[in-house]
C-alpha positions, -999 to 999 in steps of 0.1 A, spaced: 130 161 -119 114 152 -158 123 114 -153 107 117 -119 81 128 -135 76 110 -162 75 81 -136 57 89 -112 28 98 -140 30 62 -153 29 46 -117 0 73 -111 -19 63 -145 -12 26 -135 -24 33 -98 -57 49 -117 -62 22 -133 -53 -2 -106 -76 18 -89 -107 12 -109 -102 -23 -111 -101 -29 -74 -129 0 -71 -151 -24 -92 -143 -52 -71 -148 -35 -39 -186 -27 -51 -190 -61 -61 -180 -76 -27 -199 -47 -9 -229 -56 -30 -230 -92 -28 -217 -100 7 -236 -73 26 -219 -56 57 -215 -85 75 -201 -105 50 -178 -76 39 -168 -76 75 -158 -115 78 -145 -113 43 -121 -83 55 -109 -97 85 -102 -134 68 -75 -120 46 -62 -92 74 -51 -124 90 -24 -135 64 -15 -97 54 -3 -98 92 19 -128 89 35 -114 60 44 -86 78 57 -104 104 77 -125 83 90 -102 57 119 -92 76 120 -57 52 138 -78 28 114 -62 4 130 -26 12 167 -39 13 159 -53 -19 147 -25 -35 183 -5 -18 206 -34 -29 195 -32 -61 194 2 -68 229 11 -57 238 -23 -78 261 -36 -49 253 -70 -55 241 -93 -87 208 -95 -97 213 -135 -98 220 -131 -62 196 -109 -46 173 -133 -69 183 -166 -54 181 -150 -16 148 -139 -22 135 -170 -32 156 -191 -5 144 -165 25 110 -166 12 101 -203 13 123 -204 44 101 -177 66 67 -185 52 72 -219 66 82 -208 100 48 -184 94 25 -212 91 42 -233 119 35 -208 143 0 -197 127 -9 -233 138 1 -228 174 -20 -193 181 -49 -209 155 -54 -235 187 -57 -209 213 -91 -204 232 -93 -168 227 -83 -165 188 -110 -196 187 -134 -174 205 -122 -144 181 -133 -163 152 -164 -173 166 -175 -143 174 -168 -129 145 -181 -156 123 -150 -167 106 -149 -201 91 -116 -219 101 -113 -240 65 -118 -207 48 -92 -190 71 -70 -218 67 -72 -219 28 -61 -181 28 -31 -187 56 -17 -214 29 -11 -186 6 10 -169 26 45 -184 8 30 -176 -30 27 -139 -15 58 -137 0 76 -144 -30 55 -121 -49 70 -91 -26 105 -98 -22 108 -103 -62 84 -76 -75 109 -51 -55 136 -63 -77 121 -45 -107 115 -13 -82 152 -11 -76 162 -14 -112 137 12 -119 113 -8 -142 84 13 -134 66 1 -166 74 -42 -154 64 -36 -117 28 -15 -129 20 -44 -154 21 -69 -127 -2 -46 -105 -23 -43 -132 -25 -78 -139 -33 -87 -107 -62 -61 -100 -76 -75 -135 -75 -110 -124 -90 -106 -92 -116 -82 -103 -124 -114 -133 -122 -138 -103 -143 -121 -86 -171 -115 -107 -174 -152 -119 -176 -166 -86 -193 -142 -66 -215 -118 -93 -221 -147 -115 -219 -183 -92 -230 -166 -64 -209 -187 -38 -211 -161 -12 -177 -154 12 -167 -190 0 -163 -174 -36 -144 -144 -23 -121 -165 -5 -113 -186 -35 -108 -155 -57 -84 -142 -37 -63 -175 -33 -61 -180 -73 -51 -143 -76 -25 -148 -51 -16 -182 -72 -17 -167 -104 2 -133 -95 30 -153 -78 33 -175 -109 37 -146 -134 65 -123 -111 85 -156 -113 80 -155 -154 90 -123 -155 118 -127 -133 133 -158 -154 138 -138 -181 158 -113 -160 181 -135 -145 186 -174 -143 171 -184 -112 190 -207 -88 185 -220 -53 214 -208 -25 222 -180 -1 248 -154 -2 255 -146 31 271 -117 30 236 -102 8 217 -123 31 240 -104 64 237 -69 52 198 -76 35 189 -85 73 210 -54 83 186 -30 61 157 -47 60 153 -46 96 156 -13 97 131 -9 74 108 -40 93 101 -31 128 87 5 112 70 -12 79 56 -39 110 41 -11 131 27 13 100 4 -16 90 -3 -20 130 -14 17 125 -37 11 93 -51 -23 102 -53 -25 140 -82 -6 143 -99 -27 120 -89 -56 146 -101 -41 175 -135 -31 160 -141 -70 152 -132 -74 188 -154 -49 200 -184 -48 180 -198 -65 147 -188 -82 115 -214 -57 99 -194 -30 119 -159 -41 104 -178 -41 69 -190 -2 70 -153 8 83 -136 -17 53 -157 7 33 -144 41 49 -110 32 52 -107 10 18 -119 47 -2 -98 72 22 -63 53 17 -70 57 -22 -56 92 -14 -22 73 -10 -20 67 -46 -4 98 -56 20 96 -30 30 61 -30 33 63 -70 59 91 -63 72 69 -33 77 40 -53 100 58 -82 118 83 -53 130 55 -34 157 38 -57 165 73 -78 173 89 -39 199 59 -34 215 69 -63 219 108 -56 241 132 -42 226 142 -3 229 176 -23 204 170 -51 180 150 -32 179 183 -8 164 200 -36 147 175 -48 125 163 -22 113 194 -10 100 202 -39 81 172 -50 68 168 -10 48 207 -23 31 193 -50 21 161 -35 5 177 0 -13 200 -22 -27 176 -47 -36 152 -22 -55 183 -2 -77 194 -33 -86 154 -38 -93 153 -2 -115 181 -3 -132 165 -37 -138 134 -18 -155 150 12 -175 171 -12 -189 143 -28 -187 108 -2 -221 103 4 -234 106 -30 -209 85 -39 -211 55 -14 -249 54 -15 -247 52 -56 -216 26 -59 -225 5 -26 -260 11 -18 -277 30 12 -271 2 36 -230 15 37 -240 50 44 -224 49 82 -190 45 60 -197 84 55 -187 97 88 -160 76 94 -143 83 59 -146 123 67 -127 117 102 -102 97 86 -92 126 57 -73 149 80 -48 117 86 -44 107 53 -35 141 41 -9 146 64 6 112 59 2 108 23 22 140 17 52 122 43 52 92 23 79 113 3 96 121 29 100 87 42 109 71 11 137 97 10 155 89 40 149 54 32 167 63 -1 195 75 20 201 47 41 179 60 70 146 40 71 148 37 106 132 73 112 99 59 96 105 32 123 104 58 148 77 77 138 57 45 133 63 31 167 52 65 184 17 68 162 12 32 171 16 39 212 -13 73 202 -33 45 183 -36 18 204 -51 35 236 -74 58 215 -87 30 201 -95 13 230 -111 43 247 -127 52 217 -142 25 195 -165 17 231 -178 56 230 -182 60 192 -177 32 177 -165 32 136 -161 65 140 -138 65 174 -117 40 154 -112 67 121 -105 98 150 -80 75 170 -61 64 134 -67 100 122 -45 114 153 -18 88 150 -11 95 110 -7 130 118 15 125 149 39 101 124 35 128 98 52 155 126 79 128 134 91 123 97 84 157 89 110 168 117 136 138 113 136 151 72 146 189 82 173 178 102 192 154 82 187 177 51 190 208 66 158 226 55 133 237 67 93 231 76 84 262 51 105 246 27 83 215 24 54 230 30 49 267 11 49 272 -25 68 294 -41 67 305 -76 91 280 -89 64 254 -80 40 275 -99 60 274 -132 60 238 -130 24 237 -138 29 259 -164 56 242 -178 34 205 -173 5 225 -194 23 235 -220 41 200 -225 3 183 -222 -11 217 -253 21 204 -271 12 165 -268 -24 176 -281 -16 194 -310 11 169 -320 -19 146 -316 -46 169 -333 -15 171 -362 -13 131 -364 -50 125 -368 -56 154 -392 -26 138 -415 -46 99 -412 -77 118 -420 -64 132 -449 -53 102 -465 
């Protein structure tokens, strides 16, 4: 539990800061592009974060499990990576350019403004991305917590400095978003691939055995992955479709500050994933449990924080014109608490070879989501969109909550309760963090001194 712990804090402290750097950037977009152009700027680079689902086969996951339980080289999973990568963004952009000369995805982008060059110079991306995710998951499954939060970091800071020159300072508009985002796409790719030289040598062919039982996992992994973003992002789609780029602007807002909750969860997520693969089903019984407590409360309190203080805050950091965000980031909190605490849950089974359960409960929130949307987002617009995604989360939520008690053979109360272990594990986190004070208090009084 202390080296899960000690983890997770330095994903958590990386994901604060990560946090604040795409917080910053957020405002500056919000600021400078308005609510419509927040809106066409959102649903320009939804586009590509779609293909790459599509085409990632969950060959991010297997790597993450391959590498873990250190069943195959390093060199290898390496050289698949890169091979599979170049291989599936190419059929990605082959059959972008098919549905780009539809009639109706032409008429989608027309009515929602969307510039084809600028679509188009995002879309190309697409292979630099997909590289970024199948290595960076290398240095999840050798449990290089401190490589894989650098690189985050690095990227939020060269987006955010992106950013600000060509939007805050040249004032090019959506133009200079879209070019920000390509070079930090560039530049990210460009730096995994560094760091990843000096991990292994890097070489050019398949193993097809890796490759074989990577497509094995992985699409276990894919078809659930596939549908969760269909979960977060659809309703985005279908708002575009139904009412405004200004519309899709105020509910990038809502939903861009509500999935922040995720942070604490997916930190813990991240580092639970590859220790679970290397764990007796025993341990990870106790395990589990017990860290799936601490996260459902902390991410209620912060829930409850955030409601308290959402208007205030979107007025002051984005400006009275993104107050409608309010309502539909309020409708949207029930969902996210409920799924952010599951997040654990789900990485555990995925840690134990069962990542099709996340599959389940993803397609199953996705069939709730789809016709609440459409009934909804007609009636109440941004805010029919936040209740029909709010619903779906917690349905998923049931579904992994469920599939976890069975395979471990717990039970609900033990996930959910406290009990007074959990409460000596604040006590015992408090006295470490009075101890790391006065050690510090001790340190400075001694340079003081002399």
């Amino acid at each position: 539990m202390s080296s899960i712990t000690k983890n997770s804090a330095i994903a958590f402290s990386s994901q604060i800061l990560t946090f604040a750097l795409g917080f910053a950037a957020s405002i500056i977009l919000a600021r400078v592009l308005g609510p419509e152009g927040k809106g066409i700027y959102a649903l320009i680079v939804l586009i590509p974060a779609l293909m790459l689902k599509l085409g990632s086969l969950g060959i991010e996951a297997a790597n993450v499990y391959f590498t873990g339980s250190k069943r195959y080289e390093i060199k290898d999973i390496v050289s698949n990576s890169l091979s599979s990568g170049i291989l599936l963004s190419s059929i990605l952009i082959f059959l972008f350019l098919g549905v780009f000369h539809l009639d109706i995805f032409q008429n989608y982008l027309a009515s929602n403004q969307i510039n084809p060059f600028y679509l188009w110079i995002v879309v190309l991306t697409v292979p630099f991305s997909l590289l970024s995710g199948f290595l960076v998951s290398i240095f999840l499954g050798k449990e290089k917590i401190t490589i894989y939060n650098k690189i985050n970091i690095f990227n939020s800071t060269f987006q955010l400095i992106l950013l600000t020159v060509f939007l805050a300072i040249l004032k090019k508009g959506v133009l200079g978003a879209v070019i920000s985002y390509v070079l930090g796409i560039i530049g990210l790719a460009l730096v995994v691939i560094i760091l990843i030289a000096k991990l292994t040598k890097i070489t050019f062919f398949f193993n097809r055995r890796l490759l074989k039982d990577s497509t094995k996992y992985g699409l276990k992994a894919y078809f659930g992955n596939l549908t969760q973003f269909l979960n977060y992002r659809l309703d985005m789609l279908l708002v575009a479709a139904f009412l405004t780029p200004a519309s899709v602007g105020f509910y990038s807002i809502s939903v861009g500050i509500a999935e922040r909750l995720w942070m604490l969860p997916g930190a813990i997520a991240t580092v639970l994933f590859p220790r679970i693969s290397s764990l007796k089903d025993k341990e990870a019984n106790n395990l589990t449990p017990r860290i799936a407590r601490h996260t459902f409360l902390i991410i209620f309190v912060l829930a409850l924080i955030l409601a308290l203080i959402a208007r205030s805050l979107i007025k002051i950091l984005f400006g009275s014109v993104f107050l409608p965000s309010v309502m539909p980031l309020m409708i949207l909190l029930p969902g996210i608490i409920a799924l952010g605490g599951c997040k654990i849950l789900t990485a555990d089974l995925a840690g134990r070879g069962k990542p099709q359960f996340g599959t389940y409960a993803a397609f199953v929130s996705l069939a709730v989501n789809i016709p609440l949307n459409l009934w909804l987002i007609p009636k109440w617009g941004i805010s029919g969109a936040a209740f029909a995604s709010s619903v779906a989360y917690i349905t998923a939520s049931l579904i992994v909550m469920a599939a976890f008690v069975k395979i471990s053979n717990t039970s609900w109360f033990t996930i959910l309760l406290f009990n007074k272990n959990d409460f000596q594990d604040y006590k015992n986190l408090l006295a470490k963090l009075r101890e790391k004070r006065k050690q510090m208090s001790n340190r400075f009084s001694f340079f003081s001194r002399n």
